[in-house]
N, C-alpha and C positions, 0 to 999 in steps of 0.2 A: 795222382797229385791233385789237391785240391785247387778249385780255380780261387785267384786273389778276387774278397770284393771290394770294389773299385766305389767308390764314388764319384759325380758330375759335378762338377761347379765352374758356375761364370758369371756372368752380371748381367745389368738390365741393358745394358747396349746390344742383346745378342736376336732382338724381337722375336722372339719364342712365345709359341700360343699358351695360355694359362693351363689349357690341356694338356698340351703337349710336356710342360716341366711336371705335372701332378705324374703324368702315365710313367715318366724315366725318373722321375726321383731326383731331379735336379738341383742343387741348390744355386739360388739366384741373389746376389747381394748387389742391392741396388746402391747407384750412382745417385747422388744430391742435383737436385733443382733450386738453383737461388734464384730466389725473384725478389728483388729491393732489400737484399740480405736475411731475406727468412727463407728459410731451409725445408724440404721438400723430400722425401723419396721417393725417386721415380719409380712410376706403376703402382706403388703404396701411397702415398700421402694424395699425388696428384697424376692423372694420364696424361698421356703424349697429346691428347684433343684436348682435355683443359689448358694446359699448357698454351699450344697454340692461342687458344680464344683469349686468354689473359695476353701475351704475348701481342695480339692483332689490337685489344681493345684498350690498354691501360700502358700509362707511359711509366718509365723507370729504367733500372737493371735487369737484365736476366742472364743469367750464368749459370755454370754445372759446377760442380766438386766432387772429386772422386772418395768413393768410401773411407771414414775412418780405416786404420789398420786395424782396430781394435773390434769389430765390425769381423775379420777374417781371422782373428785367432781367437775368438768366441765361437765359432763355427768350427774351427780346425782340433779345437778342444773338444766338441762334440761328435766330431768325425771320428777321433782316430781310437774312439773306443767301439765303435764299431765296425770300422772301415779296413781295409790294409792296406789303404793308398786310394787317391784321387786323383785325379785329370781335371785341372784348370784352363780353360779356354777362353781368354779376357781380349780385351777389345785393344787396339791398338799401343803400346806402349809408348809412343811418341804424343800421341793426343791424349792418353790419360793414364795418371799414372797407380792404376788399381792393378794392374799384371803385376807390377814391384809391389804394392804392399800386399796382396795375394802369396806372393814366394816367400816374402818377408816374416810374415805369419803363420807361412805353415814351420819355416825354420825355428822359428821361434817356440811352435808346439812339439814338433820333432813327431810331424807329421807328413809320411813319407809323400811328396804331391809332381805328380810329372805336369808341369807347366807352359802354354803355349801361349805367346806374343802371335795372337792371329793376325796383325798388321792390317787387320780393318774393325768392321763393326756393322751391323745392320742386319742383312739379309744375308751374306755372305759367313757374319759368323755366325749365324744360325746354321749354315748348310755344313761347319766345319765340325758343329756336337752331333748334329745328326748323323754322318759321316762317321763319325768316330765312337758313336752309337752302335752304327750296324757291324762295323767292324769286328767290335769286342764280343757284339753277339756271332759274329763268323767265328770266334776262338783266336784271334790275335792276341796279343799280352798287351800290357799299356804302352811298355818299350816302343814298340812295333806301331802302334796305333801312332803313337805321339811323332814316329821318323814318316807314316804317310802322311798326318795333314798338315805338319810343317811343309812338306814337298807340295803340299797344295798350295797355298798359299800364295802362291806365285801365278796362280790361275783363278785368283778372284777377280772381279770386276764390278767396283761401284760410281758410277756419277753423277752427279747431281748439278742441275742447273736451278740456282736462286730464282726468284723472279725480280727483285733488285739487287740492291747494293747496301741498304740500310744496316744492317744486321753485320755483312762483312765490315762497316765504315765501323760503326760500334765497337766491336771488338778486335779494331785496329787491325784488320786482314787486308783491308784498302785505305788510300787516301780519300780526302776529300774531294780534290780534284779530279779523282780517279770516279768518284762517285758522280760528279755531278756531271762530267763527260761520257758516263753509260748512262744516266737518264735522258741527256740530250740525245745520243744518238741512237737511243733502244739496245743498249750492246747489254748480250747475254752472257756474262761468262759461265763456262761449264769446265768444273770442276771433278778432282778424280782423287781418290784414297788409294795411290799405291807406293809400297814401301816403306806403308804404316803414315804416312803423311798426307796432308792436303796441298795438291797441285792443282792452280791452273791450267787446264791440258789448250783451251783454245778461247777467241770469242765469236760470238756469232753477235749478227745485226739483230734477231728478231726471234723470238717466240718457237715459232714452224723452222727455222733452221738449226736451230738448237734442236726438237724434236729429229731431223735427220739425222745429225748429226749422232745424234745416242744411237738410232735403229743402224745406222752406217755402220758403228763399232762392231753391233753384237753381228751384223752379216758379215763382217770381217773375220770375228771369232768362228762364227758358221762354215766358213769355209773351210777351214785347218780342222776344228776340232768340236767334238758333241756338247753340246749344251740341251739341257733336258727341261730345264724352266728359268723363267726369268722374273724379275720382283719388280711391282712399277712401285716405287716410292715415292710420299708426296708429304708435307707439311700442313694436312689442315687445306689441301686440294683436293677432294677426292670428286670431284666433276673430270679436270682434268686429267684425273686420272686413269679414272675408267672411259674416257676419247683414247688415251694412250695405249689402256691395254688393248681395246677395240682395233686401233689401229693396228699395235702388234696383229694380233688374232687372222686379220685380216692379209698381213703382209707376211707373217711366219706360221700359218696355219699349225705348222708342227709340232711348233712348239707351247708348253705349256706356260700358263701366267698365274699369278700372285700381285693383290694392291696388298701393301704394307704402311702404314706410319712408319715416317721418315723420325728416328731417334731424337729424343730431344738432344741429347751434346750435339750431333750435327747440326739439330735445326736453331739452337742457342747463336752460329754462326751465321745460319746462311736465311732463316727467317722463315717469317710463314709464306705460304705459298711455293714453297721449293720444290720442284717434279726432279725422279732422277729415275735411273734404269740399274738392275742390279744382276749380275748372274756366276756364275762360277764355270769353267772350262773342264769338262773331265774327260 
């Protein structure tokens, strides 16, 4: 029996190295960057670090837009003359809604596509192509690939701690009030993507307790279950981010680390300077 070829497709939220999509043959359809209403493709027009620098230095709008549809049945039209089917792996379905025009478009090509709502974005859903990468090359079918990393899914773990409130106030995540009572008392909220959504998970007073607070999680996770690396993500911080990973290094020797840029749709909310901790449970 001949094996199906399968093609990869996902988007720019999945932070995958330029190497790494060239090596798998990936196709990547980037998510929009609006800044004062002109239009951007992410990783194409503008990167995650111009972003930020405009972002820190210039006052205005900034916001994401998810791909035309039109954007995925240009692609799905090109796929399905050489393809027998794809594996779509998109970023959250609640936070953007490119997994819908993704399935949308391939229906519309009558382009056979097994489609995943990975219920995050970032670091995590990079671990979920790669994942379902080594899979197909172990000889699983797409069927089979797509019932394991749904069943993943439930074992990612991203958080992120802003460094203000600015950016959540902006785009109406907080009040005002809300904002101006975490500058007076230094309160850090740290935030978490799970069940495809952003939650609140706690606050902390300060900086270094927020930092515990993250390392507390993943030794949580340590306890119960393996974890083989972890992602320090940051917006346009990368001082402290390499203290962070240093620290990890230091307090989880075992474990392996990754600095990443923190995604612009994340960081369009939560601003520059946002540190977070990223890893997956297997």
């Amino acid at each position: 029996m001949t094996k199906a070829k399968i093609a990869w497709i996902t988007d720019t939220t999945a932070s995958l190295s330029k190497e790494f999509i060239e090596q798998n043959h990936i196709h990547v359809i980037p998510l929009h960057i609006v800044i004062n209403d002109e239009f951007y493709k992410e990783t194409i027009d503008i990167s995650e670090q111009e972003f930020y620098k405009r972002m820190q230095n210039e006052e205005g709008k900034f916001q994401t837009s998810q791909p035309s549809i039109n954007d995925f049945v240009e692609l799905y039209n090109q796929l399905k003359e050489e393809y027998d089917c794809g594996i779509a792996i998109h970023a959250s379905s609640i936070l953007t809604g490119t997994y819908q025009s993704s399935v949308m478009a391939a229906g519309m090509e009558d382009f056979k596509l097994f489609a995943i709502d990975s219920q995050t974005g970032s670091y995590p859903l990079s671990y979920l192509i790669k994942k379902g990468i080594e899979l197909i090359d172990r000889g699983l079918d797409a069927g089979e690939v797509v019932t394991q990393l749904n069943a993943l899914r439930e074992y990612t773990r991203l958080y992120l701690v802003p460094s203000n409130l600015d950016q959540l106030h902006k785009s109406g995540r907080v009040s005002g009030s809300q904002k101006l009572l975490a500058s007076l008392f230094n309160i850090k909220p740290i935030l978490a993507i799970e069940d495809g959504a952003a939650k609140i998970k706690d606050k902390v007073r300060t900086e270094k307790k927020a930092i515990a607070w993250l390392v507390n999680k993943l030794k949580e996770d340590l306890e119960t279950k393996s974890v083989r690396k972890v992602a320090i993500v940051h917006a346009n911080e990368i001082k402290k981010a390499t203290e962070l990973e240093k620290y990890i290094n230091e307090t989880i020797p075992a474990i392996e680390t990754e600095i990443l840029m923190l995604i612009t749709v994340a960081g369009v909310h939560t601003g520059v300077g946002t540190l977070g901790l990223s890893w997956v449970c297997e």
